[in-house]
Residue frames as a rotation matrix with the C-alpha (Angstrom) as fourth column:
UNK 1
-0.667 0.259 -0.698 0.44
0.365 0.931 -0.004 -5.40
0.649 -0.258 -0.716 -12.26
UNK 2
-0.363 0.487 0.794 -2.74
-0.812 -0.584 -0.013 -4.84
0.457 -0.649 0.607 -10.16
UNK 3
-0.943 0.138 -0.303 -5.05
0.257 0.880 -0.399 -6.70
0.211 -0.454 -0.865 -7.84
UNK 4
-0.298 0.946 -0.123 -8.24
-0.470 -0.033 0.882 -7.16
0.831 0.321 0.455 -8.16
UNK 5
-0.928 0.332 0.171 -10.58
0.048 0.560 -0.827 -8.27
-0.370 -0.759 -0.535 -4.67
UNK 6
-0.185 0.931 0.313 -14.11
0.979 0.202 -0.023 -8.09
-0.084 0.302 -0.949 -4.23
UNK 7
0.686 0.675 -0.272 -14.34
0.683 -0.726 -0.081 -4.53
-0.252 -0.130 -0.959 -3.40
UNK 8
0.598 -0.599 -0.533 -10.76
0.046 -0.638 0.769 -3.60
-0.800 -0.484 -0.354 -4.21
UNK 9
0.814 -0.394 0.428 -8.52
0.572 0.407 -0.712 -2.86
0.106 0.824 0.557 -6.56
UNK 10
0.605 -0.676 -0.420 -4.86
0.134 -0.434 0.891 -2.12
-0.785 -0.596 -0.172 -6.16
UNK 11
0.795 -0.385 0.468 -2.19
0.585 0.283 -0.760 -0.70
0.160 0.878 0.450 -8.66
UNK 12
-0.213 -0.882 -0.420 1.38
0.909 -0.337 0.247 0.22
-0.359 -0.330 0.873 -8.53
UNK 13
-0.634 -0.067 0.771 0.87
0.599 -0.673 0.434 3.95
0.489 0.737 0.467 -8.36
UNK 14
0.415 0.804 0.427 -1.69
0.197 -0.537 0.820 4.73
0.888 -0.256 -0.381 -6.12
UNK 15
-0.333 -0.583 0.741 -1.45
-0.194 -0.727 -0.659 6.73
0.923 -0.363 0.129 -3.13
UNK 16
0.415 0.690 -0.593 -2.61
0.649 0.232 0.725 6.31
0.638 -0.686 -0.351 0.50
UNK 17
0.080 -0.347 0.935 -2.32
-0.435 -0.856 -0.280 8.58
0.897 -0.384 -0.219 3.44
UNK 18
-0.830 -0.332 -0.447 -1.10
0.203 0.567 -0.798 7.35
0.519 -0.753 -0.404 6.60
UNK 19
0.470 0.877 -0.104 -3.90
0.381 -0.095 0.919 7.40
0.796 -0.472 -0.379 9.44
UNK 20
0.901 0.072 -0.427 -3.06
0.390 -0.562 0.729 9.90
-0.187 -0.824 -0.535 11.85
UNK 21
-0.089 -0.925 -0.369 -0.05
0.134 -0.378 0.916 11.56
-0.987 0.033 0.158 10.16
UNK 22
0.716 0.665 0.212 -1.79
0.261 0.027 -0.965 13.25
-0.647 0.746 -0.155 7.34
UNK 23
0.203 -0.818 -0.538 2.07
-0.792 -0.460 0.401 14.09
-0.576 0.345 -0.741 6.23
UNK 24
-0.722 -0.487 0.491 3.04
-0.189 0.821 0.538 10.60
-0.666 0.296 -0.685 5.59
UNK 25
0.705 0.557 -0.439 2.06
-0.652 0.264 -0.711 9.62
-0.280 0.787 0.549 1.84
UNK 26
-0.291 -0.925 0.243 2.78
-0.568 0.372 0.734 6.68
-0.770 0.076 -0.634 0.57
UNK 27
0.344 0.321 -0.882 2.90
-0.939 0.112 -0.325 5.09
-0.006 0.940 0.340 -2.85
UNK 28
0.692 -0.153 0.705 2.79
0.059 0.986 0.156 1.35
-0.720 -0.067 0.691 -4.15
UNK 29
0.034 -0.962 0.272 5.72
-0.693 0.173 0.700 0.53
-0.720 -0.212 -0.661 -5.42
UNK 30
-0.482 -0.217 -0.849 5.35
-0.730 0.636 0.252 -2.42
0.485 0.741 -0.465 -6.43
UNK 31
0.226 0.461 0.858 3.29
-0.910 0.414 0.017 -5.52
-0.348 -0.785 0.513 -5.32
UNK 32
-0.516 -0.820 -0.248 4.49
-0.753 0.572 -0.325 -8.96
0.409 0.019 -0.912 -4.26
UNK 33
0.777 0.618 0.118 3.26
-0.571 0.613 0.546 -12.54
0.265 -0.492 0.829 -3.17
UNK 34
-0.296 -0.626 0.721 6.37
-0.904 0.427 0.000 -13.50
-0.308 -0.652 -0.692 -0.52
UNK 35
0.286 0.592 -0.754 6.57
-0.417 0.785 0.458 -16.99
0.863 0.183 0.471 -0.97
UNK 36
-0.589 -0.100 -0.802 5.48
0.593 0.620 -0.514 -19.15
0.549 -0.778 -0.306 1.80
UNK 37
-0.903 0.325 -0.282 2.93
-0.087 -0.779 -0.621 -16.36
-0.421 -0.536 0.732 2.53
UNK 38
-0.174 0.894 0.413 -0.98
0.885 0.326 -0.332 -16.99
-0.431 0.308 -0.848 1.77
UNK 39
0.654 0.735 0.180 -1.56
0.723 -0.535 -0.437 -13.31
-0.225 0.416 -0.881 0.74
UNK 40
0.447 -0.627 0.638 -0.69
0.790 -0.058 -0.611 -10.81
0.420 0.777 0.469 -1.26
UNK 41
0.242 -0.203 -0.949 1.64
0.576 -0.756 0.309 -7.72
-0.780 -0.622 -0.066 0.20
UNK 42
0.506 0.073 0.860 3.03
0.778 -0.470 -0.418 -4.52
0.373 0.880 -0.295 -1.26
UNK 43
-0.358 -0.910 -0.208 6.02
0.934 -0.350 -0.077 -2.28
-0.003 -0.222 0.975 -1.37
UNK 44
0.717 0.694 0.064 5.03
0.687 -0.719 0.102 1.00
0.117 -0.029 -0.993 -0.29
UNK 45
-0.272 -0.859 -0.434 7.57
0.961 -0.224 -0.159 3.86
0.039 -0.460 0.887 -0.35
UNK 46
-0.051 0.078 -0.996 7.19
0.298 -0.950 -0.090 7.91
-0.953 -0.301 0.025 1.53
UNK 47
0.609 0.620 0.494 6.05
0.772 -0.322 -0.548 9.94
-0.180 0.715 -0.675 -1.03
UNK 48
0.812 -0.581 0.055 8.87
-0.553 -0.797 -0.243 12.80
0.185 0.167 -0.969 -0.34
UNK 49
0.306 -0.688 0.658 11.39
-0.604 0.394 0.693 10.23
-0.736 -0.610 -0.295 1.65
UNK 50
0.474 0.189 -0.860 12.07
-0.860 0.309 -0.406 8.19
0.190 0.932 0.309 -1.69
UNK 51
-0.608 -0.428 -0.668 14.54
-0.362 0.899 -0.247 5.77
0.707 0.091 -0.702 -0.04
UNK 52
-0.353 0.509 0.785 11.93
-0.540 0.575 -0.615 5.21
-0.764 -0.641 0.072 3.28
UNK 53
-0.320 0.378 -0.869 10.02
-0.552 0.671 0.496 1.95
0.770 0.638 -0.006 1.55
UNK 54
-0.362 0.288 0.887 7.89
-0.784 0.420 -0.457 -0.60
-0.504 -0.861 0.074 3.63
UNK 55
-0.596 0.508 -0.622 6.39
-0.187 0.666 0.722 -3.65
0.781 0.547 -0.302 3.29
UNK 56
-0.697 0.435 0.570 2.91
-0.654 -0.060 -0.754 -4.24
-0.294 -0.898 0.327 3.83
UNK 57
-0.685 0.438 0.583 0.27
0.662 0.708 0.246 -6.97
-0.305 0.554 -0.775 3.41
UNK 58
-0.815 0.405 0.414 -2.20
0.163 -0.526 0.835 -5.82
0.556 0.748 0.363 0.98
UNK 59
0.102 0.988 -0.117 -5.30
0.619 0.029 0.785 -6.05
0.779 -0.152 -0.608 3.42
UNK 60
0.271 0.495 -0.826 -3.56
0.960 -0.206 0.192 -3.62
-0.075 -0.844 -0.530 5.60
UNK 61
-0.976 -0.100 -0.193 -2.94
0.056 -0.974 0.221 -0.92
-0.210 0.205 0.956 3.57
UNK 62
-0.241 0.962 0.131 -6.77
0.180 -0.088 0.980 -1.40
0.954 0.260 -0.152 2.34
UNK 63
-0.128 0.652 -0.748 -7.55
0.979 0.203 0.009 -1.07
0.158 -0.731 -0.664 6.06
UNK 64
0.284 0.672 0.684 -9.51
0.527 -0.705 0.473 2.22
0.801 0.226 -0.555 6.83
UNK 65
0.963 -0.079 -0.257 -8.07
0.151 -0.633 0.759 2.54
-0.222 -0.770 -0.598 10.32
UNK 66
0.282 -0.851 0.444 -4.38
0.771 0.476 0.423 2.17
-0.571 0.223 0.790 8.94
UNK 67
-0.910 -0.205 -0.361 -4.42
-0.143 -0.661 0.736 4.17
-0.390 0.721 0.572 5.38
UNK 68
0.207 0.812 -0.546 -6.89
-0.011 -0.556 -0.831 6.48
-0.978 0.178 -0.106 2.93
UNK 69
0.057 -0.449 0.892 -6.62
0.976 0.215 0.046 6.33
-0.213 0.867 0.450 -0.30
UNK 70
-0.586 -0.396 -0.706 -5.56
0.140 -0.909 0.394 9.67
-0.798 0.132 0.588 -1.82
UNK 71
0.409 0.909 0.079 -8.22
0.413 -0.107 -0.905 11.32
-0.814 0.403 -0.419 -3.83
């Protein structure tokens, strides 16, 4: 499953680097639309930490000061 914005596109699988803690990588998971929630989020879990897992909304892992995408 992916999402599709104007300038984005998310898919379970990609990678982002935390901002300021170039250790912390985290992968999507899996991505979700909570209901009772206008927008979409997304399970994100530690790249080495396999059970750490978060949820975030999708426009703030896309945020630049937040997370990077992994090249």
């Amino acid at each position: 499953m992916s999402l599709s914005g104007e300038r984005h596109q998310l898919d379970v699988g990609d990678s982002f680097i935390e901002s300021g803690n170039w250790e912390n990588i985290w992968v999507v998971e899996r991505i979700v639309q909570p209901r009772g929630v206008g927008f979409p989020h997304v399970v994100i879990r530690h790249h080495r930490e396999k059970s750490e897992r978060r949820l975030v909304s999708r426009s703030t892992l896309l945020d630049p000061d937040r997370f990077s995408p992994c090249m």
